[in-house]
C-alpha positions as CSV (number, residue, x, y, z in Angstrom):
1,X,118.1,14.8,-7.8
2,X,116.1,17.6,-9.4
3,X,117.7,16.8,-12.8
4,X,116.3,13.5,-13.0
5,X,112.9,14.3,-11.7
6,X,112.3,16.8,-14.3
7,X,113.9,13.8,-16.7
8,X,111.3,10.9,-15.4
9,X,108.5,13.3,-15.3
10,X,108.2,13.4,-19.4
11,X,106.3,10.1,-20.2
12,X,106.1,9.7,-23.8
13,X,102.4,9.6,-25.0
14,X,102.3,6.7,-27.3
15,X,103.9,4.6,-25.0
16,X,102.4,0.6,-23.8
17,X,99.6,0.9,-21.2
18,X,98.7,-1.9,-18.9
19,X,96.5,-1.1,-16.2
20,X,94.3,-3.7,-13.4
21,X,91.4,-2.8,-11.7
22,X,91.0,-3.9,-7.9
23,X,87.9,-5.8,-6.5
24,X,86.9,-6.8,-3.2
25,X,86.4,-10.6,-3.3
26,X,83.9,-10.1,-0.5
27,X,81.0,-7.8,-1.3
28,X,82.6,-6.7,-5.5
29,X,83.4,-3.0,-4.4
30,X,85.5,-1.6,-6.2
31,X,89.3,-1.0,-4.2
32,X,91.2,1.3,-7.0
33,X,93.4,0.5,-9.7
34,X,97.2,0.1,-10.9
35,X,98.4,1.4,-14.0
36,X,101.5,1.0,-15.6
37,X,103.3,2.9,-18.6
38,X,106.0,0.9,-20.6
39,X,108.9,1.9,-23.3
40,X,108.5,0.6,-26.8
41,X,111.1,-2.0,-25.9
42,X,108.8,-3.3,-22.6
43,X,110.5,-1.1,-19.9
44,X,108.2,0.2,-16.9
45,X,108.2,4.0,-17.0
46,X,105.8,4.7,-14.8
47,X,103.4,3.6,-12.0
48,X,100.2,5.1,-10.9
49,X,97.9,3.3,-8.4
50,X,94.5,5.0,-7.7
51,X,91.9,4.8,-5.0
52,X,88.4,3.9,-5.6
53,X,87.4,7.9,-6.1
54,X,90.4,7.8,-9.0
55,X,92.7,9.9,-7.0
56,X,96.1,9.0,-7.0
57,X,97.5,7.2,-4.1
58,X,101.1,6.0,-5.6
59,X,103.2,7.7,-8.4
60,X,106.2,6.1,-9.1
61,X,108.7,7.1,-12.0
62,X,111.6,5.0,-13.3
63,X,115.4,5.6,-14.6
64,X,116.8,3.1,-16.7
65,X,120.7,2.6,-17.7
66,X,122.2,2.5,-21.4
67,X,121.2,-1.5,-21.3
68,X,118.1,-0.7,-20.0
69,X,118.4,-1.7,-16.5
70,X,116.0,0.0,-13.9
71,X,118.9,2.3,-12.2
72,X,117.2,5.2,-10.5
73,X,113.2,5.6,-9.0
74,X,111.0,8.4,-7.5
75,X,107.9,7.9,-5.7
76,X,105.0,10.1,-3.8
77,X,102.6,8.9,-1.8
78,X,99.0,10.1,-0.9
79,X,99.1,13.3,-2.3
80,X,102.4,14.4,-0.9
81,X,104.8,16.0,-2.6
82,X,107.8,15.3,-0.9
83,X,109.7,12.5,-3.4
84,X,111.3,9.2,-2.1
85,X,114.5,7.9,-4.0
86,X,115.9,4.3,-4.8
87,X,119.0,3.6,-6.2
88,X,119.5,0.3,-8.2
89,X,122.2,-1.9,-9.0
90,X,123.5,-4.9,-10.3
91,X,126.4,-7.6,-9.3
92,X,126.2,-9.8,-12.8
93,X,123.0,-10.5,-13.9
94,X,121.6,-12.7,-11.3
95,X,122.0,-9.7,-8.4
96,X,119.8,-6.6,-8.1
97,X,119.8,-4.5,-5.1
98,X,117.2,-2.0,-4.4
99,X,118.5,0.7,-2.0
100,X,116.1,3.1,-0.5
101,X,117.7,6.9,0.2
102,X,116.9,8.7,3.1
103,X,116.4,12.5,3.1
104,X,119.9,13.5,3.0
105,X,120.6,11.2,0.0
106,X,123.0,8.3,2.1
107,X,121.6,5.0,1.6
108,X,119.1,3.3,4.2
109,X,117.1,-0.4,4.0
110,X,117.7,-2.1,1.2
111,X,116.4,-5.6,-1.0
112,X,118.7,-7.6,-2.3
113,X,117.0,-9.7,-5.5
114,X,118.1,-12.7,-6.9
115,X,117.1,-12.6,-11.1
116,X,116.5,-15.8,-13.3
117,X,117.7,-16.1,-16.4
118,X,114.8,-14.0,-17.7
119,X,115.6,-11.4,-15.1
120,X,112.5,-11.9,-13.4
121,X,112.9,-11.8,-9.3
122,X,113.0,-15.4,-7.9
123,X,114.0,-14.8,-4.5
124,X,114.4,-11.8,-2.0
125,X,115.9,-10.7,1.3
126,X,115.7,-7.1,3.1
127,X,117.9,-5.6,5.0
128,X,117.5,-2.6,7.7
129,X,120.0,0.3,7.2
130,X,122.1,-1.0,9.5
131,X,123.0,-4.5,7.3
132,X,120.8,-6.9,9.3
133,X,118.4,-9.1,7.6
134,X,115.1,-8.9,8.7
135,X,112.9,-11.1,6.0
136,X,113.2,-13.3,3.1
137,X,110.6,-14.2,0.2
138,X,110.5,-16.7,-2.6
139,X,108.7,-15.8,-6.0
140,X,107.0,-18.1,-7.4
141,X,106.0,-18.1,-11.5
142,X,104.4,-20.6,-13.8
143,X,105.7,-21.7,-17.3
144,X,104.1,-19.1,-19.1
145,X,106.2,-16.6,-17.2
146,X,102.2,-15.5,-14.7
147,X,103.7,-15.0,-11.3
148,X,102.1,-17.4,-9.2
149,X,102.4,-15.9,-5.4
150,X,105.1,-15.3,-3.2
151,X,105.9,-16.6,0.3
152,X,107.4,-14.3,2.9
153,X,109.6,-15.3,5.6
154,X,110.5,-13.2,8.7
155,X,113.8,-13.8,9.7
156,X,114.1,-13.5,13.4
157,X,110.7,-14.5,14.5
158,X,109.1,-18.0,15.5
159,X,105.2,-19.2,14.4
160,X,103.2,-17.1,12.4
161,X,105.8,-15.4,11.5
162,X,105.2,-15.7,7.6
163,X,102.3,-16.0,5.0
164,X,102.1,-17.4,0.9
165,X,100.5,-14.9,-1.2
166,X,98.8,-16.5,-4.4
167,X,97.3,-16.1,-7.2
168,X,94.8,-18.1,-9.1
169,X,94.1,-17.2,-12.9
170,X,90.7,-17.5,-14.2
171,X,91.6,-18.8,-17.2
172,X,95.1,-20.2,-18.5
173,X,97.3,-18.8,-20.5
174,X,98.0,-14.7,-19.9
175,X,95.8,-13.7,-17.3
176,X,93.4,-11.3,-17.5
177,X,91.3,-12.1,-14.6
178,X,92.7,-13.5,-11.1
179,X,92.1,-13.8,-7.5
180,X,95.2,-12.9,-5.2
181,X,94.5,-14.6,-1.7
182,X,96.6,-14.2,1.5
183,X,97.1,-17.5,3.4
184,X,94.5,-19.2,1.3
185,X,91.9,-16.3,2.5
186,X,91.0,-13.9,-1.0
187,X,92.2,-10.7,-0.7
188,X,91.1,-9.0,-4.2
189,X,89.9,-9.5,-7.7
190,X,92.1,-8.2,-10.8
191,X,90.8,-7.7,-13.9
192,X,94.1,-6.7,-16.3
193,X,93.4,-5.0,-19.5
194,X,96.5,-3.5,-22.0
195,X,95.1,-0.1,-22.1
196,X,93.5,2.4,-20.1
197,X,90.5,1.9,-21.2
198,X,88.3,-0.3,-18.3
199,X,87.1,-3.6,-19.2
200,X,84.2,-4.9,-17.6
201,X,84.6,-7.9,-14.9
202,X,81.8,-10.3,-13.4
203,X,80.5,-9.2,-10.6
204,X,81.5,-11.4,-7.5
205,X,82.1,-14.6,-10.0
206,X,81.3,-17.9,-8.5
207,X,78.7,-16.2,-6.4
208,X,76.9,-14.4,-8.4
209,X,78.0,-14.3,-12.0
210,X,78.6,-18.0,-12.6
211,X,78.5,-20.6,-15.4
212,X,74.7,-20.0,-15.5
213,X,73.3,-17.0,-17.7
214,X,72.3,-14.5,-14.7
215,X,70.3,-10.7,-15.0
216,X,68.1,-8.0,-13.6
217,X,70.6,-6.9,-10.9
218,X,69.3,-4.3,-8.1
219,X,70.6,-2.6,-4.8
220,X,69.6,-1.3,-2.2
221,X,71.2,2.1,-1.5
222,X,73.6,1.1,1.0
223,X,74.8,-1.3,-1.3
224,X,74.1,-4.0,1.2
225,X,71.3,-6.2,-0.6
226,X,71.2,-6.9,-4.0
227,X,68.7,-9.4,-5.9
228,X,69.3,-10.9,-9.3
229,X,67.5,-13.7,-11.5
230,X,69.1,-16.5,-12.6
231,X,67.9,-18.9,-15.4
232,X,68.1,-21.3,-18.2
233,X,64.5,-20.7,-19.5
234,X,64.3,-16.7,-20.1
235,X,60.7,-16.4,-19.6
236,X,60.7,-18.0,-16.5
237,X,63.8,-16.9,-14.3
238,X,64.4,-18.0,-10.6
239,X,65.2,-14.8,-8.5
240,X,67.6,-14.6,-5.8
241,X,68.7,-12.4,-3.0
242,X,72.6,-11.7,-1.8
243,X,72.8,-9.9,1.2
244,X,76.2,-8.7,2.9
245,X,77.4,-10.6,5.9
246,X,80.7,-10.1,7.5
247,X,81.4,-8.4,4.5
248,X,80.6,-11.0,2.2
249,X,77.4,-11.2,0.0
250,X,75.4,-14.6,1.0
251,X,73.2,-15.7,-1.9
252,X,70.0,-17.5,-1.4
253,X,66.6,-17.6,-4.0
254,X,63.4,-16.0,-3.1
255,X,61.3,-19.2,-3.6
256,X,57.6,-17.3,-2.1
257,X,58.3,-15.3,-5.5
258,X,57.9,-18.2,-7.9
259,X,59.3,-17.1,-11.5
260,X,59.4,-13.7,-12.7
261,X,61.1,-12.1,-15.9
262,X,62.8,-9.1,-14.4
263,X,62.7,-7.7,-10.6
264,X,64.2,-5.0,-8.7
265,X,64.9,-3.8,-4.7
266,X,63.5,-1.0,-3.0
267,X,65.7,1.6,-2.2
268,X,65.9,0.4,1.6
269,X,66.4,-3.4,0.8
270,X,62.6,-4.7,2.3
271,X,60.5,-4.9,-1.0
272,X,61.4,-6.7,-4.2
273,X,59.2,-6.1,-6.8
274,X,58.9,-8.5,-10.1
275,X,57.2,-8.5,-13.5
276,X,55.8,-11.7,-15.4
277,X,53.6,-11.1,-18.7
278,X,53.6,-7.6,-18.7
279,X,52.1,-7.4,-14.6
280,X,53.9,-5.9,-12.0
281,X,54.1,-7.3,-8.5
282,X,55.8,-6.6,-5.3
283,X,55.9,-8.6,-2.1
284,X,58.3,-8.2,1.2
285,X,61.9,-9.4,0.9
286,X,61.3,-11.6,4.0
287,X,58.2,-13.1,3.0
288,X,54.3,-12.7,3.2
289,X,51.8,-12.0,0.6
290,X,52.6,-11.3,-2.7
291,X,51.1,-7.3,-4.4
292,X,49.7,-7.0,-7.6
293,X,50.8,-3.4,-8.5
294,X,49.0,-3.8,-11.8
295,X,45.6,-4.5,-10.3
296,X,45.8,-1.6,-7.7
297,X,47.8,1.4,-10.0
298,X,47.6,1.0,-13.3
299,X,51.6,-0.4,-13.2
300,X,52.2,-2.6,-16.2
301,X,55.3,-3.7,-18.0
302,X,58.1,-4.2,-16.0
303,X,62.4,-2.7,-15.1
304,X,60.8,-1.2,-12.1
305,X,63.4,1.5,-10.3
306,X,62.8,4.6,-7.7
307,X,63.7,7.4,-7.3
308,X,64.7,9.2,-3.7
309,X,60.8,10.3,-3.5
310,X,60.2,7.2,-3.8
311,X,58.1,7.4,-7.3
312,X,58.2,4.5,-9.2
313,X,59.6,4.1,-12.9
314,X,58.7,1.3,-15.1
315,X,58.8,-0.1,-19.0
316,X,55.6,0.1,-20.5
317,X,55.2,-2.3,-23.8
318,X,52.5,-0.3,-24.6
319,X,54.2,3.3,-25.5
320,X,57.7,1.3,-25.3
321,X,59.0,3.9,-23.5
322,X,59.3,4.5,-19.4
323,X,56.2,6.0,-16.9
324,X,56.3,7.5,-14.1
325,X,53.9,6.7,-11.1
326,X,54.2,9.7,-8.6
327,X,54.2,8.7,-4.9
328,X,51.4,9.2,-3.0
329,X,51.8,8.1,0.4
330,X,50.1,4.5,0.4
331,X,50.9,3.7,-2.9
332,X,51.3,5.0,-6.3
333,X,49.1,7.5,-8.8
334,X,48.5,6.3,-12.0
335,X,51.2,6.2,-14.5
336,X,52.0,9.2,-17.1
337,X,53.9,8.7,-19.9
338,X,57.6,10.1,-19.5
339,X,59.3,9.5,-22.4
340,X,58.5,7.9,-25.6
341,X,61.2,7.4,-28.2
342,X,60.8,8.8,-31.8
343,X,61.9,5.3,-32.7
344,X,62.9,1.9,-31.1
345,X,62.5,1.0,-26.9
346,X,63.4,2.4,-23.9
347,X,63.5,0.3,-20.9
348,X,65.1,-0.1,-17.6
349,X,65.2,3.6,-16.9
350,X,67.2,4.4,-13.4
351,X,67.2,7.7,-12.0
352,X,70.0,9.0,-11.6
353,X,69.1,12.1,-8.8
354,X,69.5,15.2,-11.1
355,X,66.9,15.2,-13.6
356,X,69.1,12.3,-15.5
357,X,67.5,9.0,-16.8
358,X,70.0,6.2,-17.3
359,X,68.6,3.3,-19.5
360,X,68.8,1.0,-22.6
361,X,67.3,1.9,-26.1
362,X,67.4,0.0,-28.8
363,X,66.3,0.7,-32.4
364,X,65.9,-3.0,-33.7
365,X,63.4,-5.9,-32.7
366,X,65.7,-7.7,-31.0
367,X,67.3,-5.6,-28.7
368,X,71.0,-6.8,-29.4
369,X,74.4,-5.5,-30.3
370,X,73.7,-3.2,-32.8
371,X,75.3,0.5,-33.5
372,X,73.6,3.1,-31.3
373,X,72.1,0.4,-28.8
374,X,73.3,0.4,-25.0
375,X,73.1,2.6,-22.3
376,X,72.1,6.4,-23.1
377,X,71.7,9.2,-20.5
378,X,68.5,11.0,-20.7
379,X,68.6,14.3,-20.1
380,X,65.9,17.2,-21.4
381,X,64.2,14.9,-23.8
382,X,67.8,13.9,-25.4
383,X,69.3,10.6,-25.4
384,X,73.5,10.5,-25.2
385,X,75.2,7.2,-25.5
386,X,77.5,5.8,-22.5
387,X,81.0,5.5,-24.0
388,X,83.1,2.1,-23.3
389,X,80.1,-0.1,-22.1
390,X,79.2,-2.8,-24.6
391,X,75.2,-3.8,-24.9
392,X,73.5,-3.7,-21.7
393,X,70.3,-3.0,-19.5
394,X,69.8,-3.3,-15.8
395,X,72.4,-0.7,-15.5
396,X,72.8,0.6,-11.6
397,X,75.4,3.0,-9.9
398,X,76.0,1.6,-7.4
399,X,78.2,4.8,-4.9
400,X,78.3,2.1,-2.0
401,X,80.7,0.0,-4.0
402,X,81.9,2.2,-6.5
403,X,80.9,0.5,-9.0
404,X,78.1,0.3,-12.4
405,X,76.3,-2.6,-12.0
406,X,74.7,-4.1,-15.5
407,X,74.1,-7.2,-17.0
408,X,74.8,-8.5,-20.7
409,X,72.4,-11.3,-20.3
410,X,74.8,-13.9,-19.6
411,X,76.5,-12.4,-16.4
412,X,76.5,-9.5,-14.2
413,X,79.4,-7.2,-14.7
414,X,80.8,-4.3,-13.0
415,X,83.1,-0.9,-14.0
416,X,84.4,1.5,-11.8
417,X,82.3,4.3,-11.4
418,X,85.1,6.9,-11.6
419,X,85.7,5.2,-15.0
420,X,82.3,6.0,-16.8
421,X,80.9,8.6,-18.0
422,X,78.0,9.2,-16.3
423,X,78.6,12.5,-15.8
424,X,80.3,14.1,-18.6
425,X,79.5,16.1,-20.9
């Protein structure tokens, strides 16, 4: 057994990566992700799944045979390093049985799999260690060789005694986004990339991110109330609020607002406060007179975010670069200046608890795609650009749900935190 572990172990680096991140249907946290290594000629070599903190909760090496059949497999779970052994083999090439050691090396349960023509598994049945059968599942694929679901079958029990996993594509074709549900109810998101490098998904689609262009996402701290705007006209977007309900964000518009061109939360969810021509307002999530923060501080602009002393950060078109109003116990002092760009804008500043600034600078007069645009870090009057996030503002970390919130303009997406590189070097 040790001769083939120290065999598996040595993955070839330029090797096929696929890898899928795991979100929660409900509220878009962020669940982990799986990521698969492949041989030149498409075999799996490897299998790594992760937990949302990026620490591995799975590894799972494979052996393959001289006609490159999976033949022998070695897994550790959570961090343990004490190995678990299958042994594979084949009756034609419509059998393959999956037999699971036991410590001493004799064999235990097993699966029995049926192969199509393709070899793909079409139909299962498991077996205790002692030869009885104890379930059955059909696999179910499309055409274009997606796996649709698979219905599982216990054997020796009556009513309720099985349950249909599917999956539902978000597009046709290879997927690349899908929804897998248990009994019709949604159990996750995957988004499916073919490298390791994390693609950004819409956040909670249908329910937030839908066919309509949607920006300006905020949380609370808790990750538990989030607004957004929503529009067809930019200069006059309709904000809305999503707050978490039996672990499922409900979404409903803020009509006592009236239009507003960007908005943001208050750290603990009560306050939303909104820009429109260059004023800034606030008024009380639940209702009740509306605050002009420009008339009473000196607050103008707009991409209004806090700090945990509860200073207030803002765009100023003025400088086009971010203030800061310092807290002062029934409001805000005036805003200073805290930092102005040599060149191009600043805006949406968040901060990010250690001295850091996270926000969007752009060095053109439209703010678009454009090299050195996006996300930067701020940190000692430098700006660094965030690798592997395309054009953005409104950018958030989100801890709660392990997750950057940001928007492109046309929907709200989401990366892993774990994945970015919000703090490296």
């Amino acid at each position: 057994m040790l001769a083939l572990l120290s065999l598996v172990l040595i993955v070839p680096q330029q090797v096929p990566v696929e890898r899928i991140d795991l979100y929660d249907p409900g509220n878009g946290g962020y669940l982990g992700a799986e990521t698969s290594w492949f041989s030149p000629t498409g075999n799996r070599l490897r299998l790594e799944i992760t937990d949302p903190s990026g620490d591995a909760s799975l590894l799972f090496f494979l052996r393959h045979d001289r006609l490159g059949r999976e033949e022998e497999g070695v897994y550790f779970e959570g961090g343990n390093l004490d190995a678990n052994w299958e042994r594979f083999s084949y009756s034609g090439d419509s059998l393959k049985t999956t037999t699971y050691l036991r410590d001493d090396g004799s064999p235990g349960a097993r699966t029995e799999s049926i192969l199509d023509p393709k070899g793909r598994e079409i139909r299962k049945r498991y077996f205790r260690s002692d030869s009885t059968q104890y379930g059955r599942e059909e696999v179910l694929w499309d055409e274009a060789g997606n796996q649709l679901g698979w219905d599982f079958s216990y054997v020796e029990r009556e009513g309720g005694s099985s349950f249909r996993y599917s999956y539902a594509p978000l597009q046709r074709g290879a997927w690349t986004r899908r929804t897998r549900s248990r009994n019709g109810v949604a159990e996750r998101l995957e988004q499916r990339s073919p490298s390791t490098e994390p693609v950004p998904v819409p956040f909670l689609p249908g329910i937030v991110s839908t066919s309509a262009f949607e920006t300006s996402p905020s949380f609370s701290v808790d990750g538990q109330v989030m607004v957004f705007a929503r529009y067809e006209d930019w200069g006059a977007k309709v904000p809305y609020i999503a707050r978490q309900q039996d672990g499922a964000f409900v979404v409903r518009p803020l009509e006592h607002l009236g239009p507003v061109y960007n908005l943001a939360l208050s750290p603990d969810g009560e306050t939303v406060f909104f820009s429109r021509e260059d004023r800034v307002f606030s008024a009380a999530v639940a209702g009740g007179a509306v605050r002009d923060l420009t008339a009473e501080f000196g607050i103008q602009g707009g991409y209004v975010s806090f700090d945990q002393d509860g200073n207030l950060f803002a765009h100023d078109p003025e400088i086009r670069g971010i203030t800061r109003a310092p807290a002062d116990g029934t409001g805000w002092a005036p805003p200073q200046p805290l930092f102005v760009p040599e060149s191009g804008e600043a805006f949406d500043a968040v901060p990010l608890g250690d001295g850091r600034l996270l926000l969007t600078w752009c060095g053109d007069e439209r703010c678009g795609v454009a090299a050195g645009n996006g996300l930067q870090i701020l940190e000692d009057g430098s700006l660094r650009q965030i690798r592997g996030v395309p054009y953005a503002w409104g950018a958030q970390p989100v801890p709660a749900l392990g997750i950057l919130v940001f928007t492109d303009g046309d929907d709200i997406l989401a990366l892993p935190l774990p994945d970015t590189d919000l703090t490296h070097d």
